[in-house]
C-alpha positions in Angstrom: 0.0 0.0 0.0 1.5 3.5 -0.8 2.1 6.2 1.7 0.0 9.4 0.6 3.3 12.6 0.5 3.2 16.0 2.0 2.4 17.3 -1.4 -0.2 15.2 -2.4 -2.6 15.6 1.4 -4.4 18.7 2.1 -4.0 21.1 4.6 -6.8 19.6 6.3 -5.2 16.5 5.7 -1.9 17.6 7.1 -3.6 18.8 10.3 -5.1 15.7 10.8 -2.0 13.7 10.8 -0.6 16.0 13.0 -2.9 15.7 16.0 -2.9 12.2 15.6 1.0 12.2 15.7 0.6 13.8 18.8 -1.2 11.9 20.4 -3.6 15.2 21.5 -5.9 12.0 23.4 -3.4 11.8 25.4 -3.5 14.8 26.8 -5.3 12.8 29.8 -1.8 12.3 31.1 -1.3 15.4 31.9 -3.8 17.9 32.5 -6.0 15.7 35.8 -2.6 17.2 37.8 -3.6 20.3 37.0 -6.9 20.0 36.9 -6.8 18.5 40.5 -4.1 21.1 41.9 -6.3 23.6 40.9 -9.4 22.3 42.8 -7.4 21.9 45.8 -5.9 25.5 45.4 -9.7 26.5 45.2 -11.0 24.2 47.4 -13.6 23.5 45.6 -14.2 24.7 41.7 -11.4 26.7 40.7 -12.2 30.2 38.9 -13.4 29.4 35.7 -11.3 31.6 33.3 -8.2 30.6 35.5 -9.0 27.1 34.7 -9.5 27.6 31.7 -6.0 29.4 31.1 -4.6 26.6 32.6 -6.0 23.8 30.3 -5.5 25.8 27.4 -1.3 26.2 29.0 -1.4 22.3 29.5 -2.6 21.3 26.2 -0.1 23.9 24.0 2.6 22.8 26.0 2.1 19.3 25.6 1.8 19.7 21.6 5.1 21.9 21.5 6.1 19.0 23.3 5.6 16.4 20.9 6.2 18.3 18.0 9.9 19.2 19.1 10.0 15.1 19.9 8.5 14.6 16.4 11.4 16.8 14.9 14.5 15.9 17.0 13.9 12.4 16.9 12.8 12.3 12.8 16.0 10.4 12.0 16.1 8.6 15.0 12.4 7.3 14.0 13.3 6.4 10.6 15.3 3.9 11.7 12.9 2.0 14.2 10.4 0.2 12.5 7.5 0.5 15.0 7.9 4.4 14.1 9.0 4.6 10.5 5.5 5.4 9.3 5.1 8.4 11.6 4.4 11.9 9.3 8.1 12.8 8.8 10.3 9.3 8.1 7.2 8.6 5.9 7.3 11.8 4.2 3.7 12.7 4.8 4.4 15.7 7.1 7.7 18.7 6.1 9.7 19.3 9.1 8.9 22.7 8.3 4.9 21.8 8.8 5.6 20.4 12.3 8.1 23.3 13.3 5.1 25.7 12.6 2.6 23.6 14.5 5.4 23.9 17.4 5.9 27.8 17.0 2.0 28.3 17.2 1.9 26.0 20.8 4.6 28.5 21.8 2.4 31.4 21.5 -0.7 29.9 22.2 1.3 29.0 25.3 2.4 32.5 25.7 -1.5 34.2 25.5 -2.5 31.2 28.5 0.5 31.8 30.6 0.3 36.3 30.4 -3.4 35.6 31.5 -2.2 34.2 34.3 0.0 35.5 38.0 2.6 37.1 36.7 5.2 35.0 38.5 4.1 32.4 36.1 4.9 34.3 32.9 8.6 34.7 34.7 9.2 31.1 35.4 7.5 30.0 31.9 10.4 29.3 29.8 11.8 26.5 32.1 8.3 25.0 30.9 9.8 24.9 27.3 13.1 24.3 27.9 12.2 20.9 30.1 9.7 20.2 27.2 12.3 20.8 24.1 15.2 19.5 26.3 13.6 16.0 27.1 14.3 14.2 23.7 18.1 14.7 23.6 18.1 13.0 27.4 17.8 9.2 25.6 21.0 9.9 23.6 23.3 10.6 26.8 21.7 8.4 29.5 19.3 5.6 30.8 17.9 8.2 33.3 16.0 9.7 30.1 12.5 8.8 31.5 13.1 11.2 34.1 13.7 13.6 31.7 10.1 13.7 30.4 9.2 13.1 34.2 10.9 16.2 35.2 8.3 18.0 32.9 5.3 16.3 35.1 7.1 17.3 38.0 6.3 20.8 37.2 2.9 20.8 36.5 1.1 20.8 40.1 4.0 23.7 41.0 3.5 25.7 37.6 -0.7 25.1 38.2 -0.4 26.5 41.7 2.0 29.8 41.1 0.0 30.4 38.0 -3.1 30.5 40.1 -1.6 32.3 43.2 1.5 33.6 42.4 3.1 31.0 45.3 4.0 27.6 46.0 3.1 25.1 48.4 5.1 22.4 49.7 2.2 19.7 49.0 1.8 20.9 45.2 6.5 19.6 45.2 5.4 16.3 47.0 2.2 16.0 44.4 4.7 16.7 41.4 7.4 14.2 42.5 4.3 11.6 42.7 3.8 12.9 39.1 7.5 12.6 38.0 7.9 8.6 39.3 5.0 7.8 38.0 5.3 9.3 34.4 9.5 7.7 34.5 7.9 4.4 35.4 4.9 4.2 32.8 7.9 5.6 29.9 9.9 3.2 31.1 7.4 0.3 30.4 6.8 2.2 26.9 10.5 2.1 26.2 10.5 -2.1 26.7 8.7 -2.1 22.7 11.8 -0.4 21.9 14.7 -2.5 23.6 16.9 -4.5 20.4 16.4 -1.0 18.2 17.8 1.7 21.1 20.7 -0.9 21.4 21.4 -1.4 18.2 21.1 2.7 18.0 22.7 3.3 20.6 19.4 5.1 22.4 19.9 5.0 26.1 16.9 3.6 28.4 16.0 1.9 31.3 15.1 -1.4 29.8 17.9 -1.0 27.0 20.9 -1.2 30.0 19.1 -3.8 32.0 16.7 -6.1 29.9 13.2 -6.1 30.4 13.2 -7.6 34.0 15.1 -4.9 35.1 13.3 -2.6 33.6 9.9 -3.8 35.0 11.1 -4.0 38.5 12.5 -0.6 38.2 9.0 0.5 37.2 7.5 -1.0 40.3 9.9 0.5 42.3 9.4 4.1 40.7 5.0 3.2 41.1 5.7 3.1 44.5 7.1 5.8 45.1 4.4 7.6 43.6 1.8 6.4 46.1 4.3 7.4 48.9 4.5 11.3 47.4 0.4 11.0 46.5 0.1 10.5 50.8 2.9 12.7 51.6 1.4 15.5 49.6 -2.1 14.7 50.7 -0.8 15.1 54.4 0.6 18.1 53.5 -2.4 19.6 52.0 -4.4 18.7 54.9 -7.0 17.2 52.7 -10.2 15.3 53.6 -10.7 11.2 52.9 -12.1 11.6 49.7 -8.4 12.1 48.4 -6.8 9.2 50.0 -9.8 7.3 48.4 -8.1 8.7 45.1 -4.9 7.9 45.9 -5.7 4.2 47.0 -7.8 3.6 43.8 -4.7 4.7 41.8 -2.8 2.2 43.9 -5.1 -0.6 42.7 -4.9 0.6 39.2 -1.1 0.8 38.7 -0.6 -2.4 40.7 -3.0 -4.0 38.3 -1.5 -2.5 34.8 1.5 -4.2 36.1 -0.3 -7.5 36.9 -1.1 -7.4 32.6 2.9 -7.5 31.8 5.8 -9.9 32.7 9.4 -10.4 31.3 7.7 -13.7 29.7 4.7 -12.0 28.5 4.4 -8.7 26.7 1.4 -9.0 24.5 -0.6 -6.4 26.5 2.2 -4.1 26.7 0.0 -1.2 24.8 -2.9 -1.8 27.4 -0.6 -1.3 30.1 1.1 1.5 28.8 -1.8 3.3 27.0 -5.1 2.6 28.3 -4.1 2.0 32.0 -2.0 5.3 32.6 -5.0 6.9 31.2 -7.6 5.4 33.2 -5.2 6.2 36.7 -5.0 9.7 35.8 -9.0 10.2 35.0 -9.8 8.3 38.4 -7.2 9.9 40.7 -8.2 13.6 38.9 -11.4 12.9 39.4 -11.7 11.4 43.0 -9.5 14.3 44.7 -11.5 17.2 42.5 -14.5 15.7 43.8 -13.3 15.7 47.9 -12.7 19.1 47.2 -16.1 19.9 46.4 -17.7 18.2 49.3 -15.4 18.9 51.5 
C-alpha cells in the first residue's frame, strides 16, 4: 500500500496527521494534575477563566512538546520500525509543517500563561526548555525517563504559582508523585523499543538492564508515587475523599503491572496506554470531587 506525501494531502489532511502524531488523546496524562491542583488551590471549583487558562497552558505545552519530539527524533524514527510510518520518516508531514505547528503551541502558550499571575509568565520558559530539552536526554543516559518526568514534575507547581502567584510544599510532594510515575509508565513504553535503542545506541532503562530490570525498576518508581500521593495529601491537609483517590490509583497501577511480565508482553500497549490513562482520569477525578464536598 503506498504512503499518501506532504504534497499530495491537504491542509486539512496535514492537520489531521498531526494531531494524531501527537497523540492530542493523550492529553489525559497530563492535564487531571492540573486540573486536581487547581481544585485543591480553590478548594472546591477553581475560577473558571483561571481554569481555563490553565488547560489551554497544558494542552499547547504538551503539543510543543511532541512536535519538538516529532522533529529531534525524525532520524532517529526512521530507523525503528514501530515508528518509520510516523508523518516525517514517511514523508507525509515537512519538518517545516511540524516546526510551525510547534511555534504556534509556543504562542498559544504564551496568551494562557500572560493571562495568568505574573510569576508564572517569569518562570515559563523552564516549561519549554524541560519540554524541548527532554528528547536529547535518551541519547546521553538511561535516566532519560526522568527527563520527560521532570516535565510532570512541574505541572502541580506551575498550576499553583500560576493561580496564586506562590508555591506550596504539597503541590512539590504531588509533582514528585507525578514525575515517578510518568518515568515508570515511559519506562514500560520504552521495553517495545529494547533490540532498536541498542542497536542505535538510544539510552533507556530497559535497553541497560533487559526487560526484567526494567519492570522492576517501574514498580519501584509506582511506588514511590503512592508514597509522594500520601505525603502531599498530608501536607495539603485534605479530607478522605483524596486518600480514596490515591488508594484507587494504587489498585490501578498495581494492576497494569499484573497485565505484563518479562515472559509476556502482549498487553504491553494496554498497560502503557489505556491503564495510565484510566489512573490519571480516576485519581483527577476522585481528589477534584473531595474538594467539592469537603
Amino acid at each position: 500500500m503506498s504512503t499518501t506525501t506532504s504534497s499530495e494531502m491537504g491542509a486539512m489532511g496535514r492537520i489531521l496527521l498531526f494531531t494524531e502524531e501527537i497523540k492530542v488523546e493523550h492529553s489525559v496524562f497530563a492535564l487531571p494534575f492540573a486540573v486536581a491542583t487547581s481544585f485543591i488551590v480553590f478548594s472546591g471549583w477553581p475560577n473558571d477563566w483561571a481554569f481555563a487558562w490553565i488547560v489551554v497552558g497544558m494542552v499547547s505545552a504538551r503539543t510543543l512538546g511532541m512536535a519538538a519530539n516529532r522533529l529531534i527524533d525524525a532520524e532517529i524514527d526512521t530507523r525503528n520500525p514501530r515508528t518509520a510510518n510516523r508523518g516525517i520518516p514517511s514523508g507525509q508531514l515537512k519538518k517545516w509543517h511540524v516546526a510551525a505547528w510547534g511555534l504556534v503551541s509556543i504562542a498559544i502558550f504564551a496568551v494562557a500563561v500572560s493571562q495568568l499571575d505574573s510569576v508564572a509568565w517569569v518562570l515559563s520558559p523552564i516549561v519549554l526548555v524541560a519540554l524541548i530539552g527532554y528528547p536529547y536526554a535518551k541519547r546521553f543516559t538511561w535516566l532519560a525517563h526522568f527527563a520527560l518526568g521532570t516535565v510532570y514534575l512541574i505541572i502541580p507547581p506551575a498550576t499553583w504559582i500560576a493561580l496564586t502567584g506562590e508555591l506550596e510544599f504539597g503541590a512539590v510532594l504531588l509533582g514528585v508523585a507525578a514525575m515517578f510515575w510518568v518515568a515508570g509508565f515511559d519506562t514500560i513504553y520504552a521495553i517495545a523499543d529494547l533490540k532498536v535503542d541498542r542497536e542505535q545506541g538510544i539510552h533507556s532503562i530497559p535497553a541497560k538492564f533487559d526487560i526484567a530490570g526494567a519492570l522492576y525498576s517501574a514498580r519501584g518508581f509506582h511506588a514511590i508515587t503512592v508514597t509522594f500521593l500520601v505525603l502531599s495529601g498530608i501536607a495539603f491537609d485534605v479530607n478522605f475523599v483524596y486518600f480514596i483517590g490515591v488508594g484507587a490509583a494504587a489498585l490501578l497501577l498495581a494492576y497494569e503491572h499484573s497485565l505484563i511480565s518479562p515472559n509476556d508482553l502482549s498487553k504491553l500497549g494496554a498497560a502503557f496506554f489505556t491503564m495510565n490513562g484510566i489512573i490519571a482520569i480516576v485519581f483527577g477525578t476522585i481528589v477534584s470531587i473531595g474538594t467539592v464536598v469537603d
